[in-house]
C-alpha positions as CSV (number, residue, x, y, z in Angstrom):
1,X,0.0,0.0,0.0
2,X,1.1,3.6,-0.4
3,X,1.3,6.2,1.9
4,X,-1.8,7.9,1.2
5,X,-3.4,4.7,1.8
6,X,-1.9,3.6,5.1
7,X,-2.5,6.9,6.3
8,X,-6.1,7.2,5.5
9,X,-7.3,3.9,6.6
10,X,-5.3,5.2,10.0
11,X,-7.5,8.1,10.1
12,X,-10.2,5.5,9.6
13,X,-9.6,3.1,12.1
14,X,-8.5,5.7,14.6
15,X,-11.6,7.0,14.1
16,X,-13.2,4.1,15.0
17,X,-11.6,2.6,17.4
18,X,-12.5,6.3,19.3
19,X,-16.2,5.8,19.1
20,X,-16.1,2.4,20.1
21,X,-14.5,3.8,23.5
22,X,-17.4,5.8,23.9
23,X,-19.6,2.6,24.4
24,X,-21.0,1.4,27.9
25,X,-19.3,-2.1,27.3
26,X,-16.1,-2.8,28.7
27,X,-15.1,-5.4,26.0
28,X,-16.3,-2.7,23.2
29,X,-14.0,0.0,24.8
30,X,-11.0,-2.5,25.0
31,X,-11.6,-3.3,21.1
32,X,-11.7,0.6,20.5
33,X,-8.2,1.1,22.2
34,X,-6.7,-1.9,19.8
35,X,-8.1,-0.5,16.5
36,X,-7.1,3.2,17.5
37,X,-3.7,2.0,18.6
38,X,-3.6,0.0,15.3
39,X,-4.6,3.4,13.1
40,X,-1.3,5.1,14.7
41,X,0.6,2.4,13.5
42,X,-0.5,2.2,10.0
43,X,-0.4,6.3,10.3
44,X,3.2,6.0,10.9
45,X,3.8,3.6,8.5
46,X,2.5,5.8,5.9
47,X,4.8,8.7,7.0
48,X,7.9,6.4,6.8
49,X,6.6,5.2,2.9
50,X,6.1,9.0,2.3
51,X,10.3,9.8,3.6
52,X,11.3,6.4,1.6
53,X,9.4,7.8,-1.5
54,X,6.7,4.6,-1.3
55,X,10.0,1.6,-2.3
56,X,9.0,-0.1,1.1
């Protein structure tokens, strides 16, 4: 994937994961922190393919 790719289906899943948090279930809000924590990391990613000019 490219970087404008990885970095939108960040925003997306950050997105996500943060109204999932907002739920009265514990189990829900524990899912929400996972998918938010996994939209940083495929946010990052996309920074590093942006520097590395999308070869990774």
């Amino acid at each position: 994937m490219g970087e404008l790719t990885d970095k939108a289906k960040g925003n997306f899943k950050e997105a996500k994961g943060e109204l999932k948090q907002k739920s009265n279930d514990p189990q829900t809000r524990a899912e929400g922190r996972a998918e938010e924590a996994e939209g940083k990391v495929d946010q990052a990613k996309g920074e590093v393919k942006g520097k590395m000019g999308n070869d990774i």
